[in-house]
GUSE-583988 format. One record per residue (C-alpha): x, y, z; residue number from 1; residue in one letter. Coordinates in steps of 0.05 Angstrom, whole numbers, plus 5000, padded with zeros to 4 digits. Layout:
<nodes>
{node {X,Y,Z},NUM,"a"} ...
</nodes>
This chain:
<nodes>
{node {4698,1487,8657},1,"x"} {node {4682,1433,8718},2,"x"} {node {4606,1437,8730},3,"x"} {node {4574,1419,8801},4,"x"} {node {4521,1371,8811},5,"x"} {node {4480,1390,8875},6,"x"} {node {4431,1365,8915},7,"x"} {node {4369,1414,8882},8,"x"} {node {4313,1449,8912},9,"x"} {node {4257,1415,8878},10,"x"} {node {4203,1445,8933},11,"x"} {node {4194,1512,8978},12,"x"} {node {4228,1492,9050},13,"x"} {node {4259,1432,9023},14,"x"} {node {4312,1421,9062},15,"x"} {node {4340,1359,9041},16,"x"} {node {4331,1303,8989},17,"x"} {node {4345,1229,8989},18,"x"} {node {4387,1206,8931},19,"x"} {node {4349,1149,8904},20,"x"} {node {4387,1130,8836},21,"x"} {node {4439,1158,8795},22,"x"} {node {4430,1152,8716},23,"x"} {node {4496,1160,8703},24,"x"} {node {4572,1117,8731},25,"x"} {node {4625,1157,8743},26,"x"} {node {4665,1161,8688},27,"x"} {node {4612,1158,8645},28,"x"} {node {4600,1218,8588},29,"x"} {node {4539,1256,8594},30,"x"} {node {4501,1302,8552},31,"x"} {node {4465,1367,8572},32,"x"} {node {4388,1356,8591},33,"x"} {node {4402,1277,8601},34,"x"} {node {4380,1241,8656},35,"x"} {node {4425,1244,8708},36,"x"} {node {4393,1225,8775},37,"x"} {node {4331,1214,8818},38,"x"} {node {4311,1246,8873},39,"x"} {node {4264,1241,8928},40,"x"} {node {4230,1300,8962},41,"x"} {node {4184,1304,9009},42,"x"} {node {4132,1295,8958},43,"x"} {node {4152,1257,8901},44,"x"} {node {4211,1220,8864},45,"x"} {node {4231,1268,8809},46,"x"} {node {4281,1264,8762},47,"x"} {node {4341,1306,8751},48,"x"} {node {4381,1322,8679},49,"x"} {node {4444,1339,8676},50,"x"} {node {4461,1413,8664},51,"x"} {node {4524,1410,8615},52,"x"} {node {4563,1365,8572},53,"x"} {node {4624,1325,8608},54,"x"} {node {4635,1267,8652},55,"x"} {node {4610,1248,8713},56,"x"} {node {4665,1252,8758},57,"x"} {node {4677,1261,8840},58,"x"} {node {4615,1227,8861},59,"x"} {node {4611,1234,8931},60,"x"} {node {4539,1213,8946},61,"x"} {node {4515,1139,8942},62,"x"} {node {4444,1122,8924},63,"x"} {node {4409,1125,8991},64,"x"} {node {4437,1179,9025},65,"x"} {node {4395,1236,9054},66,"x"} {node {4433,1307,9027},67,"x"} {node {4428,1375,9048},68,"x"} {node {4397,1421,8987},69,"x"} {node {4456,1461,8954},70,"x"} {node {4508,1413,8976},71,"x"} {node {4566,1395,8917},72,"x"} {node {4547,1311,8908},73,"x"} {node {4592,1307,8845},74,"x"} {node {4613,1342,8785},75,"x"} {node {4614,1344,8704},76,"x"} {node {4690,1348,8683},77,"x"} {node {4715,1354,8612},78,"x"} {node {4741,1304,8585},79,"x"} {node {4821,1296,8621},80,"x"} {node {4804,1354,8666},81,"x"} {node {4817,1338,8740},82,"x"} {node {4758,1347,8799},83,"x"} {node {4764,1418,8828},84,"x"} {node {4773,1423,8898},85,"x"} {node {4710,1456,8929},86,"x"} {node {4738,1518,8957},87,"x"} {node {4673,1560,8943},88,"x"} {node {4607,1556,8968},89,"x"} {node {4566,1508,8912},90,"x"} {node {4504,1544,8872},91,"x"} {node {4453,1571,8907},92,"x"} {node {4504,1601,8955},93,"x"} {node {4500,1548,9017},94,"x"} {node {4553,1520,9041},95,"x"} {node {4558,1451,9027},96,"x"} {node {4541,1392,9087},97,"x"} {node {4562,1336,9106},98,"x"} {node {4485,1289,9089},99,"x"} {node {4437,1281,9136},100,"x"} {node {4458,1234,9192},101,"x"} {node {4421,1173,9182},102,"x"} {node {4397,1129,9237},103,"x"} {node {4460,1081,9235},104,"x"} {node {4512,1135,9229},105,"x"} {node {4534,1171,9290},106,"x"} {node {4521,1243,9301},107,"x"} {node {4557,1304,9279},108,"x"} {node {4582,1344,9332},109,"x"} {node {4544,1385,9377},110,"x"} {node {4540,1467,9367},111,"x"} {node {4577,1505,9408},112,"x"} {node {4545,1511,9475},113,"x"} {node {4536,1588,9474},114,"x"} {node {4487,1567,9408},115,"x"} {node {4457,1509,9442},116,"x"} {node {4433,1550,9498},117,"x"} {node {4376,1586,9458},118,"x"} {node {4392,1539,9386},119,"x"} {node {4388,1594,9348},120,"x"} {node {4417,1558,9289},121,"x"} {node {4356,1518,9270},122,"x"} {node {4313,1511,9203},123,"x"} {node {4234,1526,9220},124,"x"} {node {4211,1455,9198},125,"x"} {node {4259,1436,9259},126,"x"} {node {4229,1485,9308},127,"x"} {node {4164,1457,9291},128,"x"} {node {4180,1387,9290},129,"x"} {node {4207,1387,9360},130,"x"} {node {4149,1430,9391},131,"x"} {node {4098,1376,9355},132,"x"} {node {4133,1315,9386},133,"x"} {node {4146,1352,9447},134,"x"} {node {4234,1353,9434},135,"x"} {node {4279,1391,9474},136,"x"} {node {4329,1407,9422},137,"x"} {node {4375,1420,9463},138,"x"} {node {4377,1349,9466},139,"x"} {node {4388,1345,9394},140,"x"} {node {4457,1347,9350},141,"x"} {node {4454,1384,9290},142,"x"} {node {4482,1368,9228},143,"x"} {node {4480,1431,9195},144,"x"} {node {4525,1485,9176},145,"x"} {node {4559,1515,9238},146,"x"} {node {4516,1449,9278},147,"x"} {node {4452,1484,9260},148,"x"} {node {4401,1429,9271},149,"x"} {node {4353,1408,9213},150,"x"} {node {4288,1370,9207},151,"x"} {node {4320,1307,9194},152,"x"} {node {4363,1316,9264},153,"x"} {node {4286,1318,9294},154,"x"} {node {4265,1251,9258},155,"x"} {node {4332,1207,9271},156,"x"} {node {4337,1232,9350},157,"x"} {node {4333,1189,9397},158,"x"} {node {4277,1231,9435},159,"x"} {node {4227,1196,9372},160,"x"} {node {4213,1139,9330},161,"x"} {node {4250,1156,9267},162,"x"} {node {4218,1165,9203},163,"x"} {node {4225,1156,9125},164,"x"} {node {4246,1217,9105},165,"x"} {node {4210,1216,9046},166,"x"} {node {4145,1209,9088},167,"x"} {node {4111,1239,9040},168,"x"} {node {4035,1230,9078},169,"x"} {node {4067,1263,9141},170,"x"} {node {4100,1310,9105},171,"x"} {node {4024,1324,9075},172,"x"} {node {4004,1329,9144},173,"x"} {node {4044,1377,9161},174,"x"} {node {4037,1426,9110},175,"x"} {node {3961,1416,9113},176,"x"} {node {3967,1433,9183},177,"x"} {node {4007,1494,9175},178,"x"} {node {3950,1518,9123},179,"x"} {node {3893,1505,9164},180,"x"} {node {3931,1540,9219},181,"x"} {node {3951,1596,9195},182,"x"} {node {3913,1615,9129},183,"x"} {node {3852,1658,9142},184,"x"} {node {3810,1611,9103},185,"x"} {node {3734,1615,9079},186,"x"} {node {3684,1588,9040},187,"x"} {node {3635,1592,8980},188,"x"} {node {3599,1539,8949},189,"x"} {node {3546,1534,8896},190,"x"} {node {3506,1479,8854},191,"x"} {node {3516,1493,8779},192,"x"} {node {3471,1441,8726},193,"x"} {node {3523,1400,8683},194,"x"} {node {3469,1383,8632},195,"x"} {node {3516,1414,8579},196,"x"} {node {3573,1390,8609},197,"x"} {node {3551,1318,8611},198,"x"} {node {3527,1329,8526},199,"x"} {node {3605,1369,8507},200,"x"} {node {3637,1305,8539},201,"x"} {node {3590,1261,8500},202,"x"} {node {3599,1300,8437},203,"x"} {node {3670,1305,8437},204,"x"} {node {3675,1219,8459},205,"x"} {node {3636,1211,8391},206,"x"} {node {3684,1253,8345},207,"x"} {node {3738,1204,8304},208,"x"} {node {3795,1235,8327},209,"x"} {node {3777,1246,8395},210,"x"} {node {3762,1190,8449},211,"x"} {node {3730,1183,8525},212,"x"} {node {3800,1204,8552},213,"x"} {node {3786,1275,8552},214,"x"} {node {3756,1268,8626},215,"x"} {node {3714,1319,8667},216,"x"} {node {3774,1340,8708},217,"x"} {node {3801,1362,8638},218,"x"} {node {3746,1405,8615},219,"x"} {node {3742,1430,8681},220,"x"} {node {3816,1444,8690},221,"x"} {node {3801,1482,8618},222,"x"} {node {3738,1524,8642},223,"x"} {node {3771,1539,8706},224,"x"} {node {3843,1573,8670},225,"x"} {node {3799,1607,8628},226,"x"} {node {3751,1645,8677},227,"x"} {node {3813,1659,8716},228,"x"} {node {3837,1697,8668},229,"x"} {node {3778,1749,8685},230,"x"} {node {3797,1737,8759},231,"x"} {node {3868,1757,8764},232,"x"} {node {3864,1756,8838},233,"x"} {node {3849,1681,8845},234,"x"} {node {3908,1661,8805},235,"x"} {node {3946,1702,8852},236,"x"} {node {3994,1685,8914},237,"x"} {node {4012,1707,8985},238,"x"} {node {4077,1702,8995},239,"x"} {node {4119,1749,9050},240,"x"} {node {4065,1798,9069},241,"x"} {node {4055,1819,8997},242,"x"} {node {4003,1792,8942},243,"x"} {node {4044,1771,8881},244,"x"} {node {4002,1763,8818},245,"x"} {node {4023,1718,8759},246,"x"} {node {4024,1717,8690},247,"x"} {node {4016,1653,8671},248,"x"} {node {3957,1607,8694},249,"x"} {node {3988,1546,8723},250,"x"} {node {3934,1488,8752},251,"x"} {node {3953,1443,8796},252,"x"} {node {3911,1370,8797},253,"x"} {node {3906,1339,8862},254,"x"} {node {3923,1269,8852},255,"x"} {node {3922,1212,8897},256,"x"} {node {3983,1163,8893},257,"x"} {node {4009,1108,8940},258,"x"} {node {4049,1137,8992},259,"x"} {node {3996,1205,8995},260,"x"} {node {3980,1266,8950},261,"x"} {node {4015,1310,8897},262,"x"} {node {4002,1362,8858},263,"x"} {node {4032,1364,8792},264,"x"} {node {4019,1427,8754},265,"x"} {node {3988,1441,8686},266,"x"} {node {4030,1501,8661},267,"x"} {node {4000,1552,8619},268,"x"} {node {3933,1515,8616},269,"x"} {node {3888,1577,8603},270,"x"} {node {3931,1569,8524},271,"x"} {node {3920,1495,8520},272,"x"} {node {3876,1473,8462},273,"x"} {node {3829,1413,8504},274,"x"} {node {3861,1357,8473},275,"x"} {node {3944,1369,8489},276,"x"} {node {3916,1396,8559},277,"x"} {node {3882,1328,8570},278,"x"} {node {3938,1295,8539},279,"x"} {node {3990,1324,8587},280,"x"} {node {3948,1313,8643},281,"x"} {node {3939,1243,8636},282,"x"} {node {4022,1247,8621},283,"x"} {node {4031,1278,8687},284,"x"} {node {3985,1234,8716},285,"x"} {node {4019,1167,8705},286,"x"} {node {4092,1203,8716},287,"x"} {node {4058,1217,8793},288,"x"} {node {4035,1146,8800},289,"x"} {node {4095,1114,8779},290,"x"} {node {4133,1159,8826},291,"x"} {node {4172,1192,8759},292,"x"} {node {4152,1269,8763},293,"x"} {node {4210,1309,8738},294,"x"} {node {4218,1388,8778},295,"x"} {node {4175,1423,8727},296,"x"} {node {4116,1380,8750},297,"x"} {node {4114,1402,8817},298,"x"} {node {4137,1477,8814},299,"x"} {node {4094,1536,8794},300,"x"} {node {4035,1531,8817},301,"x"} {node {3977,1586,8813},302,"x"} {node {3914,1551,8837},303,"x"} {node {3892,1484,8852},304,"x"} {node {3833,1430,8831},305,"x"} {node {3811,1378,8872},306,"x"} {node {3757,1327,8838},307,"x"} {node {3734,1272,8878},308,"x"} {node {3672,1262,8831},309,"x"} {node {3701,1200,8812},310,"x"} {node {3697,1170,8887},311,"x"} {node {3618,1186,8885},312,"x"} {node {3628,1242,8932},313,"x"} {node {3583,1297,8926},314,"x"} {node {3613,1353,8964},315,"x"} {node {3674,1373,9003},316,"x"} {node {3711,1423,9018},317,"x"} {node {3788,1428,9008},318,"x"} {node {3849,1463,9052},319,"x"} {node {3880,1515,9007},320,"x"} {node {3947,1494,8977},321,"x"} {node {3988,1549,9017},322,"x"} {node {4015,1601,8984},323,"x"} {node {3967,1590,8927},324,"x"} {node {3903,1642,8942},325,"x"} {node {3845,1592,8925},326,"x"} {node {3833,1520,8902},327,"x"} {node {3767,1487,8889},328,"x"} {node {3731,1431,8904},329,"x"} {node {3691,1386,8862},330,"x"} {node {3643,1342,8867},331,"x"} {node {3603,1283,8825},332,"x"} {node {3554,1301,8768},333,"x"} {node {3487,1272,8798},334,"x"} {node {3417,1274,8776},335,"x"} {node {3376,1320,8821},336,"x"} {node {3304,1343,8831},337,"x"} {node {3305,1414,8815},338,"x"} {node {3268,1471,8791},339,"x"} {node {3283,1475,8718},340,"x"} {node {3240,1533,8676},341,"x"} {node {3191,1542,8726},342,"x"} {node {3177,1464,8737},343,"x"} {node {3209,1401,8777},344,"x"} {node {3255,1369,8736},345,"x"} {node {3310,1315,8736},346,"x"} {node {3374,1353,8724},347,"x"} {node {3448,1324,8733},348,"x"} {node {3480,1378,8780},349,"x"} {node {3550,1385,8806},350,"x"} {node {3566,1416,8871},351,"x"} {node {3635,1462,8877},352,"x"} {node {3666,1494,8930},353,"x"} {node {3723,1545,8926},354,"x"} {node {3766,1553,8987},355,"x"} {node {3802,1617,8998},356,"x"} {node {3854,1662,9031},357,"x"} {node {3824,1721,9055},358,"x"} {node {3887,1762,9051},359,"x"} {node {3884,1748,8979},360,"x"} {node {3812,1749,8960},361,"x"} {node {3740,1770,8996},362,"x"} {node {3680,1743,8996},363,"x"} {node {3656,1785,8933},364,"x"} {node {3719,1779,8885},365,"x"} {node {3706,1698,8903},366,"x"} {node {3635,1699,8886},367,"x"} {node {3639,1729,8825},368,"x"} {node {3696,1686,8804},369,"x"} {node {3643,1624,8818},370,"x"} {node {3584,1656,8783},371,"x"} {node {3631,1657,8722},372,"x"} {node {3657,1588,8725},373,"x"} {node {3582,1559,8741},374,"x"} {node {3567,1603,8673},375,"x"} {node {3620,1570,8631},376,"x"} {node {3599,1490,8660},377,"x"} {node {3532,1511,8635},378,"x"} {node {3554,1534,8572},379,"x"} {node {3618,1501,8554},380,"x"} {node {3613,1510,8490},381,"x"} {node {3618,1598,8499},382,"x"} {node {3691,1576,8522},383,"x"} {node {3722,1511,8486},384,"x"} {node {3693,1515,8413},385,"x"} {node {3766,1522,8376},386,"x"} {node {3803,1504,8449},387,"x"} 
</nodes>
């Protein structure tokens, strides 16, 4: 039986996705769980596997062209078997689109006027496009089903310079904007000494089968899904009115790459012994920079980590990563003068900040989470012997 290959939703209000390579000729046999394209959101280049055994066949998207999510781009025939004729709406239940007008194709048609008059058939990335760059949209053509207009009808009109649509730093902007806006957001922060920290990283450096790659931002990603784990409400989400707890603990790693930031996720990291966590991290890491994350990176999400140690800053505070409830901020380890047993003494300290969404958590559930993380920096070793 003919399988379809859409365009996928890799991202919450992805619209669209640029189709950057395919893997695979038509024609060509293909295997279940092989590579079968890449694909550009608005935050990364991930890579897509095929989901059944066939041949490509039907391919109706060329490398370069800016799809609609859910719409059929090709299919996986058996062997012999002919291309269906799309008579159904693909997976996902959209309809499928035409792609994503690009700036050297001309527009789709208009919607009907008795739609155009209040555009009622428009995605909310659109809405807010055009009210941030000032757009009448009733100046706008949309491509979408029925003429609904999309972001991408925003970018490419003429009303404003048009944009990469994999823009990934505005895309940042805007979603950073959209959190600061309207996530009721507050702050704790707290010194903690990283004495022991500073010695468990030294120890484990000096053990044979372990080496300096095991970094801070591991053991804290490690400390952090294990105190959440006491703190059910941090690893939560707010999502349609409603808190929605999780069961797994999912950390996602701020990471800086060329073209902005992304946040690849850690899954189950609370049941990572240290060294695959740091291991996969560093995995994840390099898949980001190179601009290779696959959809399981980027999906899932429970809280977020933000270490700018290694940039010598020594505090900050960071925008939660809506709909996540909380995501902390860390700064460098740095000698201080503080009061150590009743004396001055030279201490390395590290300063963290945990940002929250006060429809999720308050101000006490967020301190005591903190007073047990700064517990389990100073005494690592309570938490990661055996992890």
């Amino acid at each position: 039986m003919a399988t379809s290959v859409v365009m996928p939703a890799l991202e919450m209000a992805q619209e669209t996705g640029r189709l950057v390579a395919w893997r695979k000729h038509e024609g060509e046999a293909v295997s279940k769980g092989e590579l079968l394209m890449d694909v550009e959101t608005d935050k990364a280049v991930v890579e897509v596997e095929a989901e059944a055994d066939g041949v490509l066949a039907g391919v109706r998207a060329r490398e370069g062209d800016v799809i609609t999510v859910g719409q059929t781009i090709a299919w996986i025939v058996a062997p012999g078997e002919p291309v269906p004729v799309e008579d159904r709406p693909p997976r996902g239940g959209r309809q499928a689109v035409e792609p994503a007008p690009k700036a050297d194709r001309p527009s789709a048609p208009a919607a009907a006027p008795g739609a155009a008059a209040e555009r009622a058939l428009m995605s909310p990335r659109a809405r807010r496009l055009a009210a941030e760059r000032g757009i009448d949209l009733s100046d706008v053509r949309g491509s979408g089903p029925g003429g609904a207009v999309l972001a991408t009808d925003v970018v490419t009109s003429g009303a404003a310079p048009a944009e990469d649509p994999g823009d990934t730093w505005r895309v940042m902007a805007e979603r950073v904007t959209a959190s600061w806006t309207t996530v009721p957001q507050f702050f704790v922060a707290r010194d903690v000494d990283a004495d022991a920290l500073v010695d468990w990283r030294k120890r484990l450096a000096a053990e044979a089968e372990v080496t300096a790659e095991i970094t801070y931002t591991d053991l804290l990603v490690a400390l952090v899904a294990r105190s959440l784990r006491r703190h059910p409400r941090l690893n939560a989400r707010w999502i349609d009115g409603t808190i929605r707890h999780h069961d797994e603990i999912n950390i996602g790693v701020a990471t800086a790459v060329e073209r902005g930031l992304v946040v690849p996720v850690l899954h189950g990291a609370d049941r990572l012994p240290l060294r695959e966590l740091a291991a996969r991290r560093q995995a994840l890491v390099e898949r980001a920079r190179a601009g290779r994350l696959r959809p399981a990176d980027l999906v899932g999400g429970t809280f977020t980590i933000s270490n700018l140690g290694m940039y010598h800053v020594h505090a900050f505070t960071a925008i939660v990563n809506a709909p996540q409830a909380a995501i902390l901020a860390v700064g460098r380890i740095a000698d201080r003068v503080v009061a150590h047993e009743g004396r001055p003494a030279v201490r390395p300290q590290m300063s963290v900040t945990l940002s929250c969404d006060h429809r999720v958590v308050d101000g006490a559930r967020a301190a005591a989470f903190l007073a047990d993380l700064a517990s389990a920096i100073e005494h690592p070793e309570s938490v990661l012997i055996g992890a």
